[in-house]
DSSP file (Angstrom, degrees, kcal/mol; ACC not computed):
  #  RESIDUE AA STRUCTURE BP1 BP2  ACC     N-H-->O    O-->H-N    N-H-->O    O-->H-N    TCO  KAPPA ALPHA  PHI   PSI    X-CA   Y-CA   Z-CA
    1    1 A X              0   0    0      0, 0.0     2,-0.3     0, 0.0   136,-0.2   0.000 360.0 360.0 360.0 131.8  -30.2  157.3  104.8
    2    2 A X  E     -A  136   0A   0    134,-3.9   134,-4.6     0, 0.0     2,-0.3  -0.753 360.0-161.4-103.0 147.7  -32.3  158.2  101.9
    3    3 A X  E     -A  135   0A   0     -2,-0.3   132,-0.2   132,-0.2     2,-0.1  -0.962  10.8-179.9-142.7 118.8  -34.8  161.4  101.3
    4    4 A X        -     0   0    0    130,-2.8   130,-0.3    -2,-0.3     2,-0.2  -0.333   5.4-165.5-101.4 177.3  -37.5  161.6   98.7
    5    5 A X        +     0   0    0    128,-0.2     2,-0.3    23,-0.1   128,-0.3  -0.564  11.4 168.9-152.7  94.3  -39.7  164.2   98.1
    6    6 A X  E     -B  132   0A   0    126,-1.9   126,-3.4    -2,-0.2     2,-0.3  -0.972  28.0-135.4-162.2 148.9  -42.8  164.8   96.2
    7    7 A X  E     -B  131   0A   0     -2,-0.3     2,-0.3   124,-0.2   124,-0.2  -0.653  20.3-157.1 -94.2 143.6  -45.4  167.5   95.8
    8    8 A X  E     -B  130   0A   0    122,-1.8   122,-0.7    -2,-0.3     2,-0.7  -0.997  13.2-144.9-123.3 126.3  -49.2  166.0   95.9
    9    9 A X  E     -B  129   0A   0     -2,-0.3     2,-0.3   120,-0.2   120,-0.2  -0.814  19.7-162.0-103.7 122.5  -51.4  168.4   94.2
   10   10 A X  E     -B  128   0A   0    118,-2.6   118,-2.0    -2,-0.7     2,-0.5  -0.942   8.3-154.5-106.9 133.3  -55.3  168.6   96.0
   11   11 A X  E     -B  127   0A   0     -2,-0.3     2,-0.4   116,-0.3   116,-0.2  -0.789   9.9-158.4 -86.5 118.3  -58.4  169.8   94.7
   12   12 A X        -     0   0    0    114,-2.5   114,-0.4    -2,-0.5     3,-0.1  -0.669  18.4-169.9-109.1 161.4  -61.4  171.2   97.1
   13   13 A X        -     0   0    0     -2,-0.4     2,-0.2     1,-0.3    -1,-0.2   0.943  65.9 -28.9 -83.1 -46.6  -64.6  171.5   96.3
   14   14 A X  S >  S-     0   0    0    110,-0.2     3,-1.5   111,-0.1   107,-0.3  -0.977  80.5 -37.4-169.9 152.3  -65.6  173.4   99.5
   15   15 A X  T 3  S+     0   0    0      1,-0.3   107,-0.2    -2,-0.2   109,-0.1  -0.286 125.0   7.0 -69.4 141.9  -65.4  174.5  103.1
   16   16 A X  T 3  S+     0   0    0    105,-4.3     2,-0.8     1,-0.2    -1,-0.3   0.662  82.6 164.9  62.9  29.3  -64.6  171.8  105.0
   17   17 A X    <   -     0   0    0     -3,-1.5   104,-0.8   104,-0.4     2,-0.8  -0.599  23.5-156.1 -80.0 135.4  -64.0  169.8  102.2
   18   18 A X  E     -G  120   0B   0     -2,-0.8     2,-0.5   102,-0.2   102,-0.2  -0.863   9.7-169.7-100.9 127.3  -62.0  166.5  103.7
   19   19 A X  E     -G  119   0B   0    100,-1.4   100,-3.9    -2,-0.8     2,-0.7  -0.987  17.7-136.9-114.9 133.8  -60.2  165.1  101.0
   20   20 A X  E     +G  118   0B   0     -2,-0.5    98,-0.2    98,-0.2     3,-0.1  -0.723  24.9 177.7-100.0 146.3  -58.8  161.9  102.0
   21   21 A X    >>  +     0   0    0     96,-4.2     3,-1.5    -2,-0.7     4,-0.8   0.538  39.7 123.8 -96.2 -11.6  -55.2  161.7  100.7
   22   22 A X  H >> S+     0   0    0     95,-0.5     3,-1.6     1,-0.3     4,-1.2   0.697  78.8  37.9 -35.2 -59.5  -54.4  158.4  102.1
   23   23 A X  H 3> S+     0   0    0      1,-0.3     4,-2.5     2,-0.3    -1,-0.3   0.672 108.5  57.5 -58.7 -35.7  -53.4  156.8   98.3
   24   24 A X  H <> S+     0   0    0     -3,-1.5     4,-0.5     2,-0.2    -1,-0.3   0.626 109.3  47.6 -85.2 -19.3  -51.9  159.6   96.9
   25   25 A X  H <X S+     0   0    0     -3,-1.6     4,-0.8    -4,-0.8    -2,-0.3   0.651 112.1  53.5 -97.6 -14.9  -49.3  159.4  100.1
   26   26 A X  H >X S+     0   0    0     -4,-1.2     3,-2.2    -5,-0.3     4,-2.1   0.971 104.8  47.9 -55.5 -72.3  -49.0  155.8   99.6
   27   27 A X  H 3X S+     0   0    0     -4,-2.5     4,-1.0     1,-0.2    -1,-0.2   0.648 109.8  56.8 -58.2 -23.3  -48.0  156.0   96.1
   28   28 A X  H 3X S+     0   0    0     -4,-0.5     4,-1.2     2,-0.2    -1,-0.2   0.603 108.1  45.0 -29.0 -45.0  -45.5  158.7   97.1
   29   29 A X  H <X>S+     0   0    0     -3,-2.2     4,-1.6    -4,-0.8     5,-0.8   0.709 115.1  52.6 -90.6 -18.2  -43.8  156.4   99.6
   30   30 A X  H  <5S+     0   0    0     -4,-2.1    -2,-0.2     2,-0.2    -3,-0.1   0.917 111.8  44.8 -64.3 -40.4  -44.0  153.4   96.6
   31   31 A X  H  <5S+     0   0    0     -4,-1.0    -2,-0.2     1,-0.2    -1,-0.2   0.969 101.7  68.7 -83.6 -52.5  -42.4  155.6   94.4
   32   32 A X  H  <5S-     0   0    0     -4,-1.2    -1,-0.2     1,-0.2    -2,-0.2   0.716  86.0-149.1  17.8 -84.8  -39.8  156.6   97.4
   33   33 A X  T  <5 +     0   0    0     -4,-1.6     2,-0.6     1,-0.3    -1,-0.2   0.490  52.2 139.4 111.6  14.2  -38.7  153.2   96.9
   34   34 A X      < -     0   0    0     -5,-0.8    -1,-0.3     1,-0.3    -2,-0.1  -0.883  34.2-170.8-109.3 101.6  -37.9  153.7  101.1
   35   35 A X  S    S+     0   0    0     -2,-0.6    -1,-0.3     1,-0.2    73,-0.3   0.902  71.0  30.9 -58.6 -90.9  -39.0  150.2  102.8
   36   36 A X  S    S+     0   0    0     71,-0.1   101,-2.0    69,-0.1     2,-0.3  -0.289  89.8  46.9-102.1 145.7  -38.5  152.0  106.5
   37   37 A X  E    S-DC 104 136A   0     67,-2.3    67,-1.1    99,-0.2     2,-0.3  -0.986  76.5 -51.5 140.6-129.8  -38.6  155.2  108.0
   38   38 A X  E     -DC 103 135A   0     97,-2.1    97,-3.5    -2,-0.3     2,-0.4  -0.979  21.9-135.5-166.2 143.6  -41.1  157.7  108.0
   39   39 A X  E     -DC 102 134A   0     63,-1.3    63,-2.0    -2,-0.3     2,-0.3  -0.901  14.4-167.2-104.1 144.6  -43.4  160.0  106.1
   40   40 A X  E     - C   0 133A   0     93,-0.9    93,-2.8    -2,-0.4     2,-0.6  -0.995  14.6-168.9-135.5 106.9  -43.7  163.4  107.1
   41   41 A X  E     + C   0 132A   0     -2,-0.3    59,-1.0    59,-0.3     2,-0.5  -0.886   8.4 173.0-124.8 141.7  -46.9  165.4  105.3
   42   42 A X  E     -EC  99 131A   0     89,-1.4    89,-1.1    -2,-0.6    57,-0.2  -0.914  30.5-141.1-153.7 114.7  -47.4  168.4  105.3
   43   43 A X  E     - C   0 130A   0     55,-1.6    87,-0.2    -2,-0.5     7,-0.1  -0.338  10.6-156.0 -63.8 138.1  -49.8  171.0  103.8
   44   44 A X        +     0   0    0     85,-0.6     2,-0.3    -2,-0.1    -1,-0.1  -0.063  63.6 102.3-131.3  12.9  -48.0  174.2  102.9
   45   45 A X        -     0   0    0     84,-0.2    83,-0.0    53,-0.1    -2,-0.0  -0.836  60.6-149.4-100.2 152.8  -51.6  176.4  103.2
   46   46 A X  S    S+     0   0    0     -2,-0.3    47,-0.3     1,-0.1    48,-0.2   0.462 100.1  54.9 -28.7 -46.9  -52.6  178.7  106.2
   47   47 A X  S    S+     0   0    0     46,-0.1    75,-2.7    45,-0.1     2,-0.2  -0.074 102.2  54.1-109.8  20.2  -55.7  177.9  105.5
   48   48 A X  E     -H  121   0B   0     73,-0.2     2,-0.4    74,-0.1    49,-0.3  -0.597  59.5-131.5-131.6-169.3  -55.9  174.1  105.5
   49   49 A X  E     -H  120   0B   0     71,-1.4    71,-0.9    -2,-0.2     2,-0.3  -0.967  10.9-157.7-138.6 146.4  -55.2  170.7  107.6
   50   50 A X  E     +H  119   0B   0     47,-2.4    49,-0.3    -2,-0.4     2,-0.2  -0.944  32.4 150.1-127.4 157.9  -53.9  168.0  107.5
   51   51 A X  E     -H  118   0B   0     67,-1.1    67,-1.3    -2,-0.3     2,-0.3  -0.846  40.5-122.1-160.5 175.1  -55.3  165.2  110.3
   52   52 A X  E     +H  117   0B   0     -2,-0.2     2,-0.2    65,-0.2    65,-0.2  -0.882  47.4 146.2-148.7 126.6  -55.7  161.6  110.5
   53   53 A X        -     0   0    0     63,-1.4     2,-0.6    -2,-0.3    63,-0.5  -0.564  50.1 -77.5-126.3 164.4  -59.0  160.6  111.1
   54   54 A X        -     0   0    0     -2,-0.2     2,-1.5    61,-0.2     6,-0.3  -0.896  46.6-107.2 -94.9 133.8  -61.5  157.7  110.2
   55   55 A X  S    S+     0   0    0     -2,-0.6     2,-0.4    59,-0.2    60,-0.1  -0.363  79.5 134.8 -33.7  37.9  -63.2  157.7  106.8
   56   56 A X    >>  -     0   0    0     -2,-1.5     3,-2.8     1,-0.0     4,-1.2  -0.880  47.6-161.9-133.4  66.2  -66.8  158.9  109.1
   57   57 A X  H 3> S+     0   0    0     -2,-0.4     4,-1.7     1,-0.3     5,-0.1   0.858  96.8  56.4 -23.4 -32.7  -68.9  161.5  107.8
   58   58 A X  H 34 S+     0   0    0      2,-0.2     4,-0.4     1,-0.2    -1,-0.3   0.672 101.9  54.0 -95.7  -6.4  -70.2  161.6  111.4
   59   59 A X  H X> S+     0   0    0     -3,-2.8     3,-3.6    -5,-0.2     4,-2.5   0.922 112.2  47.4 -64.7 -66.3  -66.7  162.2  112.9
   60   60 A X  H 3X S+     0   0    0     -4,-1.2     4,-3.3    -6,-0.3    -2,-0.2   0.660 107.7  51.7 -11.5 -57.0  -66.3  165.3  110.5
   61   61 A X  H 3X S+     0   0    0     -4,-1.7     4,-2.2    -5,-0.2    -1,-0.3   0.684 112.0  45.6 -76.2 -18.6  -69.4  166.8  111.1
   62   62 A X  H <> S+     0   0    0     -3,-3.6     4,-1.4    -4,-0.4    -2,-0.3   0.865 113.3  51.2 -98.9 -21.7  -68.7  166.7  114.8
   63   63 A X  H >X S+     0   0    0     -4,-2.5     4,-2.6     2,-0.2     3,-0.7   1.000 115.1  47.5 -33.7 -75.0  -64.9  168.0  114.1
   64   64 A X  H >X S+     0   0    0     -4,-3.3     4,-2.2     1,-0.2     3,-1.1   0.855 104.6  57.8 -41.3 -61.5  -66.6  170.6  112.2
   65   65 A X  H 3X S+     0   0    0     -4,-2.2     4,-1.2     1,-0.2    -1,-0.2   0.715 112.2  40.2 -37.2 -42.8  -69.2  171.4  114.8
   66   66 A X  H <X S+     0   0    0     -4,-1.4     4,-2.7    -3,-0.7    -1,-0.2   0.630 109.0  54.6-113.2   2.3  -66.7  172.2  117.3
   67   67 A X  H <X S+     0   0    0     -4,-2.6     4,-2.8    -3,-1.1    -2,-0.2   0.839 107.6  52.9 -78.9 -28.7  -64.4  174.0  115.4
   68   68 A X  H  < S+     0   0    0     -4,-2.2    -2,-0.1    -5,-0.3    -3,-0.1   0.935 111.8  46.2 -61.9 -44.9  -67.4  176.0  114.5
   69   69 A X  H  < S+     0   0    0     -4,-1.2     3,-0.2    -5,-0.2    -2,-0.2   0.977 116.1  47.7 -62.2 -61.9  -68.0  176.4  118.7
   70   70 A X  H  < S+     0   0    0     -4,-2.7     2,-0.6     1,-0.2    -2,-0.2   0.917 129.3  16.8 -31.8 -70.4  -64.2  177.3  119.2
   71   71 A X  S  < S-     0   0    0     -4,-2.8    -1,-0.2    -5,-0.1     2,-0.1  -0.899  80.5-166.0-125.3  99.4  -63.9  180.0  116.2
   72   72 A X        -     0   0    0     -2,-0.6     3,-0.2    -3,-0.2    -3,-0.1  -0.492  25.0-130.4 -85.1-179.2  -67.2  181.2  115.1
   73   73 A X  S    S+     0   0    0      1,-0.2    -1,-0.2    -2,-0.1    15,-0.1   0.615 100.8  55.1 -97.5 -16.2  -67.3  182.9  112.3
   74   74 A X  S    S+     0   0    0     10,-0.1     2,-0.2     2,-0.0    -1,-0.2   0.414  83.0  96.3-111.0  28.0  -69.3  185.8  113.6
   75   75 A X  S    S-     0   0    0     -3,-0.2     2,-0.0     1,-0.1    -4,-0.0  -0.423  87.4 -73.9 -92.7 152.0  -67.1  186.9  116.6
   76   76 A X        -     0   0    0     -2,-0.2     2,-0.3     1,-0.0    -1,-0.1  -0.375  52.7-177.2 -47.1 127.6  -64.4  189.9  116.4
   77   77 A X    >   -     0   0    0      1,-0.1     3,-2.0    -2,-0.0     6,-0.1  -0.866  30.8-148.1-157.0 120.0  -61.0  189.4  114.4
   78   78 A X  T 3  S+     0   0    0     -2,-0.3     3,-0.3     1,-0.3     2,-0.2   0.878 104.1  51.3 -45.1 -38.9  -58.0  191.4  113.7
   79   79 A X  T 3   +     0   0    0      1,-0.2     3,-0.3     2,-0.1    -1,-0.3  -0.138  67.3 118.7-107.0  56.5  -57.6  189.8  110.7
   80   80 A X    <   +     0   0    0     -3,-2.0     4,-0.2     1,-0.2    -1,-0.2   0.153  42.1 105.3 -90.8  12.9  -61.1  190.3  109.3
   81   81 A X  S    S+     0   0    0     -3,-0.3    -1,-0.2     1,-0.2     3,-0.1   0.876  91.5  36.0 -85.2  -6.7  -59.5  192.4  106.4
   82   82 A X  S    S-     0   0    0      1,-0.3    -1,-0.2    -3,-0.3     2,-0.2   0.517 132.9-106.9 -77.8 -21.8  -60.3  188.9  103.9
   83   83 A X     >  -     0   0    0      2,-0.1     4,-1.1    -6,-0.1    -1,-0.3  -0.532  38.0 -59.3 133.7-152.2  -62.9  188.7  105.8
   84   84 A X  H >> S+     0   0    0      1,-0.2     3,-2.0     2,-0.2     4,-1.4   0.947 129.4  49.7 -83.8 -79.5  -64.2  186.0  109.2
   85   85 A X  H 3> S+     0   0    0      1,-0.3     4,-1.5     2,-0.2     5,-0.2   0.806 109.3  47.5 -79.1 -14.6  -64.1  183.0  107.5
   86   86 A X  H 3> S+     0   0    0      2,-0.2     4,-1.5     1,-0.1    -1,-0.3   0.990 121.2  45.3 -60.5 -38.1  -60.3  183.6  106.0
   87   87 A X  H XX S+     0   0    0     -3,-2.0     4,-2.2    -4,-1.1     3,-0.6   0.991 114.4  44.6 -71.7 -64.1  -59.6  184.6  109.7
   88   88 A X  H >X S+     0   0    0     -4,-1.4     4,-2.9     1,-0.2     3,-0.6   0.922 107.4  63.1 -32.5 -64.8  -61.5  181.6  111.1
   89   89 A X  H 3X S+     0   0    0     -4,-1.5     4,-0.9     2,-0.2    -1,-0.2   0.674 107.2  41.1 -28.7 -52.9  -59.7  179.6  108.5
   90   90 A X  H <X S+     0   0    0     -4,-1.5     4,-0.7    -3,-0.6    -1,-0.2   0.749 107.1  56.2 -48.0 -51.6  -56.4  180.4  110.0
   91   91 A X  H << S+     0   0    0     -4,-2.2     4,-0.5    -3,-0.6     3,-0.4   0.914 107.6  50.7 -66.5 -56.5  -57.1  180.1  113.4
   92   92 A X  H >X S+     0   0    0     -4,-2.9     4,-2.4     1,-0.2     3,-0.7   0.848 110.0  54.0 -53.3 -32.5  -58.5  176.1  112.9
   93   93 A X  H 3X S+     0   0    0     -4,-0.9     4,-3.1     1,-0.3    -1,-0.2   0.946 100.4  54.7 -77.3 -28.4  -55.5  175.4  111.2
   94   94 A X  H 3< S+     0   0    0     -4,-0.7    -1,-0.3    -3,-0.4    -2,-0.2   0.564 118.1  40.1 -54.8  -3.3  -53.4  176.6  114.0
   95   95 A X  H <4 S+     0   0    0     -3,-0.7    -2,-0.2    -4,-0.5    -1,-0.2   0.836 118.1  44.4-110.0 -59.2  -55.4  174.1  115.9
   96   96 A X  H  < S-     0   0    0     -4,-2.4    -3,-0.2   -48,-0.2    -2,-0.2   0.926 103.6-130.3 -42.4 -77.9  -55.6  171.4  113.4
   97   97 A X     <  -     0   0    0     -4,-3.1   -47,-2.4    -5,-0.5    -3,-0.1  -0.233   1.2-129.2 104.0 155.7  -52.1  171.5  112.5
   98   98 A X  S    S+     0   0    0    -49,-0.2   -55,-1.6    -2,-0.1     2,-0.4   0.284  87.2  57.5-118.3  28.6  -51.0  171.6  108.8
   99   99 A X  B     -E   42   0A   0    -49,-0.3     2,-0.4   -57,-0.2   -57,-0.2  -0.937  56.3-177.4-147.5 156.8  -48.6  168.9  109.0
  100  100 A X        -     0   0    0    -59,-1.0     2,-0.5    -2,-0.4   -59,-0.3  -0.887  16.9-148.6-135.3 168.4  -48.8  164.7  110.2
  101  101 A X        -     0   0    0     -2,-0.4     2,-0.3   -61,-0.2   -61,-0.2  -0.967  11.6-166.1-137.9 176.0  -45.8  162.3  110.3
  102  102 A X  E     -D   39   0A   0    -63,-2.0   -63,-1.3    -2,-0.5     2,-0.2  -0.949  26.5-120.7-157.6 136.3  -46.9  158.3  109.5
  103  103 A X  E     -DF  38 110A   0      7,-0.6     7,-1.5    -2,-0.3     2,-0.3  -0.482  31.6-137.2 -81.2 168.3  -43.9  155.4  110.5
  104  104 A X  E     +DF  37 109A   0    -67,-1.1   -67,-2.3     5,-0.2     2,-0.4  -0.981  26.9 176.8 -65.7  91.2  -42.9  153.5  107.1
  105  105 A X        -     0   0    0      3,-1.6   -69,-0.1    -2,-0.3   -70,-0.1  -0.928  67.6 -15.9-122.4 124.5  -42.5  149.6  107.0
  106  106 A X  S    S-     0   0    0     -2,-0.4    -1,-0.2     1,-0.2   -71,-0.1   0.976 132.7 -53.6  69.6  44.3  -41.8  147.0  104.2
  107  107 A X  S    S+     0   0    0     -3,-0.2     2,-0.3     1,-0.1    -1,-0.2   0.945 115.1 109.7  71.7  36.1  -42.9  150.2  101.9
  108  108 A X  S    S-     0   0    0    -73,-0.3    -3,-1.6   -79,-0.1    -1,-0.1  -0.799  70.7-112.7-162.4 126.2  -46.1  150.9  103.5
  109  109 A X  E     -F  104   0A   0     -2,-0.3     2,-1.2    -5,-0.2    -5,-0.2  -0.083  34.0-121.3 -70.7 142.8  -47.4  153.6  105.6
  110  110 A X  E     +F  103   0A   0     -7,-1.5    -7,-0.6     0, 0.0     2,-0.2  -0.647  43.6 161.5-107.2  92.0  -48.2  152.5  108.8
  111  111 A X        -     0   0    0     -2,-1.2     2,-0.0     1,-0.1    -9,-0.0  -0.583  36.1-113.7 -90.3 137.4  -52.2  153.2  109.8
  112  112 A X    >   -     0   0    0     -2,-0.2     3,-2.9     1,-0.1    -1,-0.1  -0.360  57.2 -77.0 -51.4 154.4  -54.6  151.8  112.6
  113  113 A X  T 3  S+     0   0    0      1,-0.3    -2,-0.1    -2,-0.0    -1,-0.1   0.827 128.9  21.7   0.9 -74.7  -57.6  149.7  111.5
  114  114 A X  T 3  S+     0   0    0    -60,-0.0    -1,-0.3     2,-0.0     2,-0.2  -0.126  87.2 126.9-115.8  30.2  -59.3  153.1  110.5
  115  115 A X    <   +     0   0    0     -3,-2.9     2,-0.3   -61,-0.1   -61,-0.2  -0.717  23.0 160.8 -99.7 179.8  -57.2  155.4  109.9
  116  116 A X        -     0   0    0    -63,-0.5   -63,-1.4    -2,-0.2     2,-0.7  -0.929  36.3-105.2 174.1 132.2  -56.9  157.6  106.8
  117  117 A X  E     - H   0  52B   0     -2,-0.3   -96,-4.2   -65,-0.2   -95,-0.5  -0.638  31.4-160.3-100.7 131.1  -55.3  160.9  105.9
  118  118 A X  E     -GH  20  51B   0    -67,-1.3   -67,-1.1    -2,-0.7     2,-0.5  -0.515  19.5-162.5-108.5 140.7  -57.2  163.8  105.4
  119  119 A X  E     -GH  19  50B   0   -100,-3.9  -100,-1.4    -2,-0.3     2,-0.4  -0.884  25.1-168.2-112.6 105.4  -56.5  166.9  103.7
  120  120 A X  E     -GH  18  49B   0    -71,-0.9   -71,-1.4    -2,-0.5     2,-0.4  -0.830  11.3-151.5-121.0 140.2  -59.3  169.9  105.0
  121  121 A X  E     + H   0  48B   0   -104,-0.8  -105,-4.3    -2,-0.4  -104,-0.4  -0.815  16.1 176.4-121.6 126.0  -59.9  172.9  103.6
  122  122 A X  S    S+     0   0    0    -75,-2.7   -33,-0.2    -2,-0.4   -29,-0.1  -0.015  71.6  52.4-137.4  41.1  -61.1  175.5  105.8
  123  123 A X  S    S-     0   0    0   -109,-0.1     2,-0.2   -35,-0.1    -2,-0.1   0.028 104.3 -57.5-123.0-112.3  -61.1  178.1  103.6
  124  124 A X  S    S-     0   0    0      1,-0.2  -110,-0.2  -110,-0.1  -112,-0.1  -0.912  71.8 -56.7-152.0 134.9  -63.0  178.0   99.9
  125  125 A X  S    S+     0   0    0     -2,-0.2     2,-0.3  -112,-0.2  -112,-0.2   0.311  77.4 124.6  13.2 122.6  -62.8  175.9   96.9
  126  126 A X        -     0   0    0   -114,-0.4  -114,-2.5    -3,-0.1     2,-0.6  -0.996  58.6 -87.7-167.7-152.0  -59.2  175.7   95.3
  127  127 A X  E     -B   11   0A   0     -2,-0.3     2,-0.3  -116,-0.2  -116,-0.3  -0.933  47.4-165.8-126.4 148.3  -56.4  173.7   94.3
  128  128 A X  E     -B   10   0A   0   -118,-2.0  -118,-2.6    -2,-0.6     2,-0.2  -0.869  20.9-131.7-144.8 144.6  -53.9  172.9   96.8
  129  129 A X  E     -B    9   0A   0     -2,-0.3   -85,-0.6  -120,-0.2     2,-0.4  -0.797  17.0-177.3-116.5 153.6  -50.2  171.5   97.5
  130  130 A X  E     -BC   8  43A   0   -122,-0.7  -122,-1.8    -2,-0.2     2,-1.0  -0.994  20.4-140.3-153.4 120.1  -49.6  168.9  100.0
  131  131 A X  E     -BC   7  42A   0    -89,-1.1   -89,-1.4    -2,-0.4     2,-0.9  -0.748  13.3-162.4-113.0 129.1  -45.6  167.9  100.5
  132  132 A X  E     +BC   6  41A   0   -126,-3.4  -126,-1.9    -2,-1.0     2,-0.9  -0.769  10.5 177.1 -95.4 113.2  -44.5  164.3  101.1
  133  133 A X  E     - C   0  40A   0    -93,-2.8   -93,-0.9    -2,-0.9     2,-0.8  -0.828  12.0-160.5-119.6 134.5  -41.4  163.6  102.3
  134  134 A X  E     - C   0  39A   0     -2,-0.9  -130,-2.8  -130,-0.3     2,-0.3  -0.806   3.4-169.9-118.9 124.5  -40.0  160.5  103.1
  135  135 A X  E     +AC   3  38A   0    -97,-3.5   -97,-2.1    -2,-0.8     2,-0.3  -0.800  41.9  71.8-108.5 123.3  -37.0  159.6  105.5
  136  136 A X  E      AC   2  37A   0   -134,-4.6  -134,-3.9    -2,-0.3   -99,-0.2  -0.998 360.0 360.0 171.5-162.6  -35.5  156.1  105.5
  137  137 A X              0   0    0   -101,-2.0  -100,-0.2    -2,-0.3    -1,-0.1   0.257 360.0 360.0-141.1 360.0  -33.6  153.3  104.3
């Protein structure tokens, strides 16, 4: 069994920016050189996601919309010294999850119809590490 590894470095613009990653985990599992198995990615922020979602502005906004309804930003938090949204920001990822797994076949991650992998920033603007790892033979 072979294990690859490789850091994908993302840049966000903004909160809630969805960056889809989908290519950049692709080319990760090409480079792998691992027909079968599985990628396992997995954001290494607090303050981020990782999901797999459809490529749907109007799914987003209604993700956003009820993350907003869970964890508002203007309710009480113990960890308000960064302020609500770093605290907010935390809590959604706990929620979210910061990590996805994807099966591997014949060298190609294996998606529904419409799925796509998303990187979401639920903090502020920055540049961001995203780890691929890939399990297989």
């Amino acid at each position: 069994m072979a294990v690859f590894q490789k850091t994908v470095e993302v840049k966000t613009g903004k909160l809630y920016d969805f960056v889809n990653i989908t290519s950049a985990v692709q080319r990760a599992v090409e480079e792998s050189k691992i027909k079968n198995g599985i990628a396992f990615v997995n954001s290494v922020h607090n303050t981020a996601a990782v999901i797999i979602q459809e490529a749907d502005a109007t799914i987003h906004k209604d993700l956003i919309a009820t993350l907003e309804r869970l964890v508002p930003i203007d309710a009480d938090y113990n960890h308000d010294y960064e302020g609500n949204v770093n605290a907010t920001a935390h809590l959604k990822s706990n929620l979210l999850g910061s990590s996805v797994s994807v099966p591997v076949e014949n060298g190609k991650l294996v998606l529904g119809t419409w799925q796509q992998l998303f990187f979401i920033e639920l903090f502020e603007a920055r540049r961001r590490r995203v780890v691929v790892t890939v399990v297989g033979e």
